[in-house]
C-alpha positions as CSV (number, residue, x, y, z in Angstrom):
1,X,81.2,150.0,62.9
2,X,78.6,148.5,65.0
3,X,79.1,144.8,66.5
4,X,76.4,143.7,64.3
5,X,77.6,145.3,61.3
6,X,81.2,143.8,61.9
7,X,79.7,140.4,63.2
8,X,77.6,140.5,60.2
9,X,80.4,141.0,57.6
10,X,82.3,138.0,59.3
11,X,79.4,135.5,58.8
12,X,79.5,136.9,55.4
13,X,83.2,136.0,54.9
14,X,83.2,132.6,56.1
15,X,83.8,129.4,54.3
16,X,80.1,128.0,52.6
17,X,79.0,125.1,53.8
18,X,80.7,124.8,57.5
19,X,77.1,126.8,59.1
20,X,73.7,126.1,59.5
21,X,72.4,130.0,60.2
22,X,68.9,131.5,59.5
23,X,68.7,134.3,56.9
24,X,69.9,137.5,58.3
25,X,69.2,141.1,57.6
26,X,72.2,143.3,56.9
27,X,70.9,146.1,59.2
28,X,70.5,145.5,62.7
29,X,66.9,143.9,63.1
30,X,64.8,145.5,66.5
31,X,64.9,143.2,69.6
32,X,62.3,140.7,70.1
33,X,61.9,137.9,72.1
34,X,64.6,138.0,74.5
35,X,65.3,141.0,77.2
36,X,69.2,142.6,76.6
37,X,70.4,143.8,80.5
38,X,72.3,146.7,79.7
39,X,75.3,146.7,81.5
40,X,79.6,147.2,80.3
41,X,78.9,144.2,79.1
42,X,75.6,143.4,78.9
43,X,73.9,140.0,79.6
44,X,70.6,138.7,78.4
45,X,67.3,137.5,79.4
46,X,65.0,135.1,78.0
47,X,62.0,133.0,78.4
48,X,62.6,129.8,78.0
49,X,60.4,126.7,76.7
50,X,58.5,126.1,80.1
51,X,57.6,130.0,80.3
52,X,59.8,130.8,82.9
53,X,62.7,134.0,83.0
54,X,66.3,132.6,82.5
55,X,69.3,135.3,82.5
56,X,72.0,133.7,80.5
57,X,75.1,136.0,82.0
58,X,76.1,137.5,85.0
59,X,75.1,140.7,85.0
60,X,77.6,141.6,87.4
61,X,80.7,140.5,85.4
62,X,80.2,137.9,82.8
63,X,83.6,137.8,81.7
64,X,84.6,136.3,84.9
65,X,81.3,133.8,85.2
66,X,82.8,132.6,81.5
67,X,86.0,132.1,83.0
68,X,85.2,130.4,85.7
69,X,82.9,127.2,83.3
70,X,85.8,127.7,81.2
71,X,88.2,126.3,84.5
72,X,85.0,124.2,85.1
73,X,85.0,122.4,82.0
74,X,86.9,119.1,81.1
75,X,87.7,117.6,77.7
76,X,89.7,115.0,76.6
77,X,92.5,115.9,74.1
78,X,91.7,116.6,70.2
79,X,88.3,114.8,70.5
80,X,85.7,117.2,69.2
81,X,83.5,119.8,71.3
82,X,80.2,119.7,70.5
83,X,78.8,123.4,72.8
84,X,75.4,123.5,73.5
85,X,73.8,126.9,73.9
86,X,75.3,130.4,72.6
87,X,73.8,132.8,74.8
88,X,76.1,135.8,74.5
89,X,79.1,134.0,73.5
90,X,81.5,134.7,76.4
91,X,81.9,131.4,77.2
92,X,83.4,130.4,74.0
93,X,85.1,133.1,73.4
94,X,86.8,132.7,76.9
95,X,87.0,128.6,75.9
96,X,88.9,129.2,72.3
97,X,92.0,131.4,73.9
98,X,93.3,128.3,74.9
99,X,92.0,126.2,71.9
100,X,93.9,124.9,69.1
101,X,92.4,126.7,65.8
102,X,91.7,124.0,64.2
103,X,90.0,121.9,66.7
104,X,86.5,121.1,65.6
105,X,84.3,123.5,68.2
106,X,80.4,122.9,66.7
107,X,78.5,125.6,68.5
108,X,74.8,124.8,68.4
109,X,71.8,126.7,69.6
110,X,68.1,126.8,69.3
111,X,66.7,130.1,69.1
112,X,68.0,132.7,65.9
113,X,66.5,135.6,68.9
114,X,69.6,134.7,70.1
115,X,72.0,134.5,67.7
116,X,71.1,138.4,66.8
117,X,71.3,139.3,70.8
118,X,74.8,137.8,70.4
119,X,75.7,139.6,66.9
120,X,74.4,143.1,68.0
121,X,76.2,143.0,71.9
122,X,79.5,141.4,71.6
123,X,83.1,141.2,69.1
124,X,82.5,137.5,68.4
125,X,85.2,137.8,65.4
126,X,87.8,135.8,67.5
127,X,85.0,132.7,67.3
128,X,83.9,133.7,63.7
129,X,87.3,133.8,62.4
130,X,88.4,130.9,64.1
131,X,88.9,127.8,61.1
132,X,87.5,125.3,63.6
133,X,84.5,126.7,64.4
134,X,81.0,125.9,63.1
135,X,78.1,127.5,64.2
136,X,74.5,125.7,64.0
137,X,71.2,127.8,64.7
138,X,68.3,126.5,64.2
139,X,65.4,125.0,66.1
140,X,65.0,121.0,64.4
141,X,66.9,118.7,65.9
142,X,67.0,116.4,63.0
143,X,68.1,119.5,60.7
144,X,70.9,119.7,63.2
145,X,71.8,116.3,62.8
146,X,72.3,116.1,59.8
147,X,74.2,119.2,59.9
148,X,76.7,118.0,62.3
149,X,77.4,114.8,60.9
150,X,78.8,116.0,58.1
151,X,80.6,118.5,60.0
152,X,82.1,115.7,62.5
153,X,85.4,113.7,61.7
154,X,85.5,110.5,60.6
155,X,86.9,107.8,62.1
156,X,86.7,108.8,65.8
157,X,83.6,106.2,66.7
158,X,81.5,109.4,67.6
159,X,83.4,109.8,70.4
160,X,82.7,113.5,71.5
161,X,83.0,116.5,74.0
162,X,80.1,118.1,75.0
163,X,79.8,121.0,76.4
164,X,76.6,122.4,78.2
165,X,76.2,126.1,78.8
166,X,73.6,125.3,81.6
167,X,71.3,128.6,81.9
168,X,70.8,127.7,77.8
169,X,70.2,124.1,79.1
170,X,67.8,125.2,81.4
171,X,65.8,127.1,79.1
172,X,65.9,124.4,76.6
173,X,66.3,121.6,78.0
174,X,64.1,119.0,76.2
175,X,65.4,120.7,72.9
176,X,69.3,119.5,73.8
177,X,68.5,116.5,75.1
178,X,66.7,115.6,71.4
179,X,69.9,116.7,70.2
180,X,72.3,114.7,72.9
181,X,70.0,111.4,72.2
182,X,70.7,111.8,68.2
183,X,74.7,111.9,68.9
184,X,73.8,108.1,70.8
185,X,76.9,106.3,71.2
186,X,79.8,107.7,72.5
187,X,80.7,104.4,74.2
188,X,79.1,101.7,72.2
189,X,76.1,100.5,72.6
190,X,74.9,99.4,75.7
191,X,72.9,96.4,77.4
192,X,69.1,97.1,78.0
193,X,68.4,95.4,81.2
194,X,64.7,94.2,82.1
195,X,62.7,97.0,84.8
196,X,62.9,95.2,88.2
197,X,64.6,94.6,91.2
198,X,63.0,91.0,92.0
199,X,66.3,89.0,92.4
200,X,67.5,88.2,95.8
201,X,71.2,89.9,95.2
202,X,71.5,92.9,93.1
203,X,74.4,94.1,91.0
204,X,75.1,97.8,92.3
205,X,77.2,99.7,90.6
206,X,78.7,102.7,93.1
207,X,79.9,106.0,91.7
208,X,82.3,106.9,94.4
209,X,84.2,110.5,94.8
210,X,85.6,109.7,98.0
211,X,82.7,110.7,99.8
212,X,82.8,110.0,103.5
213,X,79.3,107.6,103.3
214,X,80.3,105.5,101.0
215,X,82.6,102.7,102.5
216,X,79.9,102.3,104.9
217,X,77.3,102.0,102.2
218,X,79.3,99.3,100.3
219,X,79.5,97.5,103.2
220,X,76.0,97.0,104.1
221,X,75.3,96.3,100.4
222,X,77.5,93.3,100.8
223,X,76.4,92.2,104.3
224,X,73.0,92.3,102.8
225,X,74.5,89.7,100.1
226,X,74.6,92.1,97.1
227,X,77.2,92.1,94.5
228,X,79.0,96.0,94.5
229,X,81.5,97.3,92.0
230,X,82.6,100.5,92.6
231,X,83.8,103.3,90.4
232,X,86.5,105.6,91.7
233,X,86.3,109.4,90.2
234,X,88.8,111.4,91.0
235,X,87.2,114.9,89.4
236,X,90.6,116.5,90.4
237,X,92.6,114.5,87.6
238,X,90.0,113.3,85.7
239,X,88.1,115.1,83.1
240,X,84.2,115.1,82.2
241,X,83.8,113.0,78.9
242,X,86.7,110.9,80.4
243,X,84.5,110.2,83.5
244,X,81.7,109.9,81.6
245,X,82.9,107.4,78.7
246,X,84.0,105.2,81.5
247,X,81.3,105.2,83.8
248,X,79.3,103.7,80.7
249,X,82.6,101.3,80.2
250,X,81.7,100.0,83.5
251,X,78.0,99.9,83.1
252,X,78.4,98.0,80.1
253,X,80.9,95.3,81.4
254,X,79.5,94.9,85.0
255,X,75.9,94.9,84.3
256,X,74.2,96.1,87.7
257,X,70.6,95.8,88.4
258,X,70.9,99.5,90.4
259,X,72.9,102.6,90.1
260,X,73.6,104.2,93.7
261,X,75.1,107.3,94.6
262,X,75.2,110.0,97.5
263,X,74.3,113.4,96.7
264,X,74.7,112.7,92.5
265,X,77.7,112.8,93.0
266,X,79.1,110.9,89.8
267,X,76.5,112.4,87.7
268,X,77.0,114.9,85.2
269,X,74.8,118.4,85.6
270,X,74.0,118.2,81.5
271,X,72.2,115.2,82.1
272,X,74.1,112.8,79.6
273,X,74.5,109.8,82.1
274,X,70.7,110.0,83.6
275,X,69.9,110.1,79.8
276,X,71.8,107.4,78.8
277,X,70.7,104.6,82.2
278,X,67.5,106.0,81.3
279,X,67.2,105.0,77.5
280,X,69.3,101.3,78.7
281,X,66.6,101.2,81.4
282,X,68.8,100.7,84.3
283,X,67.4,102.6,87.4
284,X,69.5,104.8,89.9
285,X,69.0,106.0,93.0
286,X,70.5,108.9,94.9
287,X,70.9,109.5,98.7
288,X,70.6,113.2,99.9
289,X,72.8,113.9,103.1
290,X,73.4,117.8,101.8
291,X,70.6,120.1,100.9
292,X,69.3,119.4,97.3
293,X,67.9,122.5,96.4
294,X,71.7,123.5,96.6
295,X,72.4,120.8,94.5
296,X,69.9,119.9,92.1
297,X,69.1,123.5,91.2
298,X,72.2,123.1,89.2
299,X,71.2,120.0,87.8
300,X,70.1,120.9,84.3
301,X,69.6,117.3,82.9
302,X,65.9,115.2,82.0
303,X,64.0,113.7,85.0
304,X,63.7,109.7,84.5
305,X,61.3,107.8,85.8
306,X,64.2,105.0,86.7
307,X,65.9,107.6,88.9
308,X,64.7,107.9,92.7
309,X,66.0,110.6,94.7
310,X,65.8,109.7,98.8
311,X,66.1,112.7,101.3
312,X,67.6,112.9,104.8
313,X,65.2,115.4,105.6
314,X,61.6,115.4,104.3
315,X,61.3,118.9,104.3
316,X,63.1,118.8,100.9
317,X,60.4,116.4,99.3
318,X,58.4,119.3,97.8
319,X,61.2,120.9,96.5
320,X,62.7,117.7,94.5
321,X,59.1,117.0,93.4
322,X,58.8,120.3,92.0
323,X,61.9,119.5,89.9
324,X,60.2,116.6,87.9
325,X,61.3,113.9,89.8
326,X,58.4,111.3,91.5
327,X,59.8,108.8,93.3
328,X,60.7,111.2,96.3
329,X,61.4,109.2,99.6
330,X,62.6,110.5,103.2
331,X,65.2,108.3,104.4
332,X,67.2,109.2,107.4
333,X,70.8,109.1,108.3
334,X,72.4,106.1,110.3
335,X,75.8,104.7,111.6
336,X,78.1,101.6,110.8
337,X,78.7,100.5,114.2
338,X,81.9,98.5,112.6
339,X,83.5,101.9,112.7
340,X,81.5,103.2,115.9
341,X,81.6,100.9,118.9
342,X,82.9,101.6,122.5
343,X,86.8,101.3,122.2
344,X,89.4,102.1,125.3
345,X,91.7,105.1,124.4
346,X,94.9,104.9,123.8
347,X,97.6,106.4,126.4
348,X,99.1,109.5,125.1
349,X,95.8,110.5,123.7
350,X,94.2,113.7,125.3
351,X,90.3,112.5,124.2
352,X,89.2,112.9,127.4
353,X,86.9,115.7,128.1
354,X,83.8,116.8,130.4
355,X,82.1,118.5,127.0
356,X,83.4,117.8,123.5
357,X,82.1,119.9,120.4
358,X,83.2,118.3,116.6
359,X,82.8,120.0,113.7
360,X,82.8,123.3,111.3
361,X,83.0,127.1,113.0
362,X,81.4,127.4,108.9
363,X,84.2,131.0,109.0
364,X,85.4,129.4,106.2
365,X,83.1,128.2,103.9
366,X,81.2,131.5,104.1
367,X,84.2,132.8,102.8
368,X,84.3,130.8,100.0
369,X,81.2,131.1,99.0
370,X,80.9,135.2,99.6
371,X,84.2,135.5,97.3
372,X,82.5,133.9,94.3
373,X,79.5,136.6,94.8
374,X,80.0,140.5,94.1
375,X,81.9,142.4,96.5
376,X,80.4,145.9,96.0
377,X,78.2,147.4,98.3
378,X,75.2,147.1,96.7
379,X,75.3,143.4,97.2
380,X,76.8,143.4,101.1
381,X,73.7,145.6,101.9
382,X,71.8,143.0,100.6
383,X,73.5,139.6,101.6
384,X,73.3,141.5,105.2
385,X,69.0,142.3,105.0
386,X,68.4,138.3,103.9
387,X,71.2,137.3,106.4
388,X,68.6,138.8,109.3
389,X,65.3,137.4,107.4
390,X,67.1,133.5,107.5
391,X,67.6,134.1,111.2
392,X,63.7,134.9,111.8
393,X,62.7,132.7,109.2
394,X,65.5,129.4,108.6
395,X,65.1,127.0,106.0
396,X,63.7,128.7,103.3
397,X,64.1,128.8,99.6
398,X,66.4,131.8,98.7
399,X,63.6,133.3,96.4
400,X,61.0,133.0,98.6
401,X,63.1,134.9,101.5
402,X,63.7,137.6,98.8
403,X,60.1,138.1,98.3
404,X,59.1,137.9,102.1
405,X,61.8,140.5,102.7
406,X,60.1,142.6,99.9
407,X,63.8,142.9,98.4
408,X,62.9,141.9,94.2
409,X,64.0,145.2,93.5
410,X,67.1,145.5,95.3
411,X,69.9,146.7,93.0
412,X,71.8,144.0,94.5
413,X,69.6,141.0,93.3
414,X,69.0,141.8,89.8
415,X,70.0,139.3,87.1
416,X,71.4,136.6,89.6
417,X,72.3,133.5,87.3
418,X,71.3,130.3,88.6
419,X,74.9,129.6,89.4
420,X,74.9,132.7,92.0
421,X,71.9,132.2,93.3
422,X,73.0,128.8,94.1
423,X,75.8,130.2,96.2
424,X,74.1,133.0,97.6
425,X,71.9,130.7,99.5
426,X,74.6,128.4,100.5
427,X,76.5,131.3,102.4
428,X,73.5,132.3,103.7
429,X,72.5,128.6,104.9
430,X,76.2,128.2,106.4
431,X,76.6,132.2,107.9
432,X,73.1,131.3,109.8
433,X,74.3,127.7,110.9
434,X,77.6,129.8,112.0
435,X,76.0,131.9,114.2
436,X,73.1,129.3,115.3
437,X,76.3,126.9,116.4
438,X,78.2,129.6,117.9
439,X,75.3,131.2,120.0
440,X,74.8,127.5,121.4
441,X,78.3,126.2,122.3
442,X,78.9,129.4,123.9
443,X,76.3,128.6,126.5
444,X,78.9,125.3,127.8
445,X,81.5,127.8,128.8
446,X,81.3,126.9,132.3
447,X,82.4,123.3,131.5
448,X,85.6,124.1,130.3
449,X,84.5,122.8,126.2
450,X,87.1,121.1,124.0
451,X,86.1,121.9,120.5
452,X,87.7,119.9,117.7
453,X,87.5,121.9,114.3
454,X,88.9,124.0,111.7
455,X,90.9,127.4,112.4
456,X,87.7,129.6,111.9
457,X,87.0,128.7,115.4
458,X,90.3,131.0,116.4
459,X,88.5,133.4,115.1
460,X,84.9,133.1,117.3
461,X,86.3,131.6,120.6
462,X,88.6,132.3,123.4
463,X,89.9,130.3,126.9
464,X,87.4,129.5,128.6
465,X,86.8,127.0,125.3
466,X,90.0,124.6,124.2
467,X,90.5,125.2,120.5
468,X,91.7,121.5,119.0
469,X,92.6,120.5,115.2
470,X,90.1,118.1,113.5
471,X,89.8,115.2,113.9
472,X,90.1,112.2,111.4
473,X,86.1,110.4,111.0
474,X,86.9,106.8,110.8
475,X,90.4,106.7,113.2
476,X,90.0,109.3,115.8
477,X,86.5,110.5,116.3
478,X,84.6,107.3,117.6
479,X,87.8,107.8,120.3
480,X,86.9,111.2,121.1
481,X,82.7,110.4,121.2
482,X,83.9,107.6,123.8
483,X,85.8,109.4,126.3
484,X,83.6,113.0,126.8
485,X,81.8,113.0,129.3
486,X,79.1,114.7,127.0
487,X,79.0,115.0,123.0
488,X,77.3,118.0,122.1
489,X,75.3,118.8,119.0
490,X,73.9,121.5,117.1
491,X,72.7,120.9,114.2
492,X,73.4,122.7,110.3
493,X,70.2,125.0,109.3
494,X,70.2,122.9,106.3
495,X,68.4,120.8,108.5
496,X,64.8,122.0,109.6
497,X,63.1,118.2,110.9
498,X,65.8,116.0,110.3
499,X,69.0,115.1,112.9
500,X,72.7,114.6,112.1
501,X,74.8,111.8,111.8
502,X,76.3,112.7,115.9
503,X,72.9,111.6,116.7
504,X,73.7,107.8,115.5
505,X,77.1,107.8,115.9
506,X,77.5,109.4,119.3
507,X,75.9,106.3,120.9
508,X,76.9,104.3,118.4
509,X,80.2,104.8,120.0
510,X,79.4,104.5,123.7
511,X,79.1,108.1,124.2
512,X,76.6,110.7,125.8
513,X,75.1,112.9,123.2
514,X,73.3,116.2,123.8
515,X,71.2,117.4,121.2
516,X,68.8,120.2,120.0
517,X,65.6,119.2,119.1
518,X,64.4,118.4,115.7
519,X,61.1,116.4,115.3
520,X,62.9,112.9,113.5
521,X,64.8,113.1,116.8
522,X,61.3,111.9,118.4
523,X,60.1,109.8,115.6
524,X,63.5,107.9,115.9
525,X,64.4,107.8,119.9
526,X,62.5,108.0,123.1
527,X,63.6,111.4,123.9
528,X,64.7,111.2,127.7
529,X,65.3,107.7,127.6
530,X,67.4,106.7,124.5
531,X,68.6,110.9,124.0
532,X,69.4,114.4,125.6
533,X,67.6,117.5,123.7
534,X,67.7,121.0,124.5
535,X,64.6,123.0,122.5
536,X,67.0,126.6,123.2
537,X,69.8,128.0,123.9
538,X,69.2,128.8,127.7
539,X,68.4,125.1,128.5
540,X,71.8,124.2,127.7
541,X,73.9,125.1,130.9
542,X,71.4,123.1,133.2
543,X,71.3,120.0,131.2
544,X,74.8,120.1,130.9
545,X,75.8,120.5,134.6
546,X,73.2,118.2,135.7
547,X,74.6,115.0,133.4
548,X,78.3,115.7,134.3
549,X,77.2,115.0,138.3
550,X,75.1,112.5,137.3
551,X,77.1,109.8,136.0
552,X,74.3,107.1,136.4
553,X,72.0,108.7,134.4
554,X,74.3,109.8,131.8
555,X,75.6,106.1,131.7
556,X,71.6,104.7,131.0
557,X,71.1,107.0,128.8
558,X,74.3,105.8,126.9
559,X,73.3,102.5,127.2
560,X,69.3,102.6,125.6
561,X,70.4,105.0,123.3
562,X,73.2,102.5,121.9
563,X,70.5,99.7,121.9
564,X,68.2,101.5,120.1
565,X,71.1,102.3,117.2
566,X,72.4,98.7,117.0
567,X,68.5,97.6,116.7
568,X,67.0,100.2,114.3
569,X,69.6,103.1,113.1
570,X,72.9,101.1,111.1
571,X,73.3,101.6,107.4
572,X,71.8,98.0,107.1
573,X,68.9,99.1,108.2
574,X,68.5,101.9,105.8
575,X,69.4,99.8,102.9
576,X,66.4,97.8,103.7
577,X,63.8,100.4,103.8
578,X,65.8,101.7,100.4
579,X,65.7,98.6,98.5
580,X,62.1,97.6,100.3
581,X,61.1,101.0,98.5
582,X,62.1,100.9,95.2
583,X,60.9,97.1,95.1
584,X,57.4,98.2,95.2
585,X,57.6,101.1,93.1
586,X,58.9,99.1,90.3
């Protein structure tokens, strides 16, 4: 018996009533519409509602992609699941082995092209003959609202889980975000606040995940004489429609005038909380200090017009533009010179060094990265051929290096889903940064080099170069900055105009900073005066020798460099131009 024959005979069997289906032909009907990927299993193509190709599966191995949203995904106990998007089904069928039977699991999707790509490719009788499980197909949203509220439990103040399969998000989005607006309410209703940011001090609400920026950010807010509240999210113990329902808790008893966040962080990738500050008109605003397109990408939620998205580096604008978003702003990094000023070191501490290096050899998150990706040979050949394109041609979008290296048809780059894509150009981005760091501290050998850093280093350097553990941000580094002789830099390839937070925080500190180049270093510095840059790698030995006999020099160099920070570069400072910003847009 054929899936769809057996598939067919279990949609016959179940209860009347519990489904919303389209009529469906006993015999197998021919394939239109979406592209099947043969493969042991197969995954599927289609072309979603803006015309572009989404492949809902790895073709590689979707069992394991399931499994891994599957560990993704976070619910809170017995509430409903409400799971957007079938595709192929291996994500529920992965979701229900763990799944109490009768557990309401509505599984909702658009297209009925789907539905038979699903009945004729997999054994979906484990979902089919499951007694919680209710499956809605069919392109109205309001048909599919009535539909599933007479399939949801009473009494549970529409309190649900939902559950995003994001390629079927991405090729539908606009169709599931009907859907998520007509389930309104999982919290209560919520305050509408006026458009504006007029008043003198501004209610902020912070959406904090322990990220490294954001005690410095909450501090300027309140030196600038705003009112903060911030929201702690622990993603490790906390679960999605946990962190969601009490985000909106928070939003409804605080009240803020803004939203702010580093890197979305806070935000969840289906979109539900940018829907909801949307429809309650309160705007948000998000600070890039990480690469976006490795972010965003991901992102599979609407574009508001209340959300403004600033980046570190304007090389990025295009490409958060081109995602829908409008209210694109560069705004560069800075330093909270509470945390870096000049400080004596303590005795006992070994800080002091003629050239001090800080930060990640990158071994190890290559690793992490490459172990999510296929390891057959097919896709090392392939990882290796882009690998040498991003080292003639850095900072490019992953597609468009495929392309320029003529490798669409590689065997090893067919039918990437979005989430391996993702991490196929983040190993790429960190295994050139890797080798661009290495290939430059290597040129300070004859200065005897402390580098502070993670054990991958063990693995790319030997004596002349002093191998240290790293070093804690807030306690120890401004220590370390301080007492070298000379901080050097070189900077991530995530990074094409835009300079690192060593730049600020080096003199910040009282310290000596040499730097590679990167034009925001000029726009930001006198570059000679206030900084140190090297434009290659054979520069480096010179400079360096020539600043560790020079004392003087290195010492007013310190000093304009440190006046310049303290007048222009703190996070005050870039709260300023933020707020300044989003004053005149709205």
């Amino acid at each position: 018996m054929s899936f769809w024959q057996s598939n067919f005979s279990l949609l016959q069997a179940r209860p009347p009533g519990v489904d919303l289906l389209p009529p469906l032909p006993e015999e197998e009907p021919p394939e239109a519409a979406t592209e099947t990927i043969s493969g042991s299993p197969p995954a599927l193509r289609v072309w979603g509602e803006e015309g572009r190709a989404v492949t809902l599966h790895s073709a590689h191995d979707p069992w394991k992609e399931a499994e891994v949203l599957v560990k993704q995904a976070r619910f809170e106990d017995h509430l409903p699941i409400v799971a957007l998007g079938l595709g192929l089904g291996y994500h529920l069928l992965r979701l229900i082995d763990n799944l109490p039977a009768e557990r309401p699991l509505l599984v909702v999707e658009k297209r009925q092209d789907i539905l038979t790509a699903a009945l004729r490719s997999v054994d979906l009788a484990p979902l089919l003959t499951r007694p919680g499980t209710a499956l809605l197909v069919h392109d109205d949203p309001p048909t599919l609202l009535q539909h599933l509220n007479a399939q949801l439990p009473q009494g549970n103040g529409r309190r649900l889980n939902f559950w995003g399969h994001p390629p079927s998000l991405r090729a539908e989005n606009s169709f599931y975000q009907q859907l998520i607006e007509g389930l309104r309410g999982t919290c209560g209703p919520l305050p509408v606040r006026r458009r504006g940011l007029d008043q003198e001090s501004l209610r902020v609400l912070i959406l904090n995940t322990d990220y490294f920026l954001i005690p410095e950010i909450l501090r300027a807010f309140k030196h600038l004489g705003h009112q903060c509240h911030l929201v702690l999210i622990d993603k490790r113990r906390e679960q999605g429609g946990e962190i969601l329902r009490r985000i909106l808790q928070e939003v409804g008893s605080f009240s803020p005038d803004l939203i702010f966040t580093v890197n979305h962080l806070g935000f969840d990738r289906e979109g539900m909380l940018m829907e909801t500050f949307h429809r309650c008109r309160v705007p948000s605003v998000s600070w890039y200090v990480d690469s976006p397109r490795l972010i965003l990408n991901l992102y599979q939620g609407p574009v508001s017009d209340l959300c403004s998205i600033f980046v570190w580096d304007r090389d990025y604008l295009p490409d958060v533009k081109d995602l829908g978003f409008d209210q694109v702003y560069e705004l560069p990094l800075a330093t909270d010179p509470a945390i870096f000023r000049p400080r004596s070191v303590p005795e006992g501490k070994p800080w002091q060094a003629p050239v001090s290096f800080v930060g990640n050899s990158m071994v190890g998150v290559v690793q992490q990265k490459l172990s999510r990706l296929p390891a057959n040979q097919s896709f090392q050949e392939l990882f290796q051929e882009l690998l040498t394109v991003v080292r003639q041609h850095p900072y490019q979008p992953l597609a468009r290096l495929v392309v320029k290296a003529g490798l669409e048809a590689h065997p090893g780059w067919q039918y990437y889903g979005d989430q391996q894509e993702n991490d196929l150009e983040a190993a790429l981005v960190w295994a050139s940064t890797r080798d661009y760091r290495l290939e430059r501290v290597r040129q300070l050998s004859l200065a005897t080099p402390v580098i502070y850093g993670d054990r991958g280093w063990q693995e790319l350097l030997s004596p002349p170069f002093q191998l240290r553990p790293e070093v804690n941000y807030y306690d120890e580094l401004p220590l370390v900055y301080a007492a070298s002789k000379i901080n050097f830099n070189a900077t991530s390839l995530q990074m094409k105009t835009a300079v690192n937070q060593r730049v600020f925080d080096v003199p910040a500190a009282g310290g000596f900073l040499l730097t590679d180049y990167k034009e925001q270093l000029g726009e930001l510095f006198r570059i000679g005066d206030e900084v140190i840059c090297y434009h290659h790698p054979g520069e480096i030995p010179e400079l360096a020798r020539f600043y560790l006999s020079h004392p003087r020099q290195r010492q007013r160099v310190i000093e304009r460099g440190r006046r310049r920070v303290l007048k222009e570069h703190t996070y005050v400072h870039r709260l300023q131009t933020m707020l300044a910003c989003l004053r005149r847009s709205w």
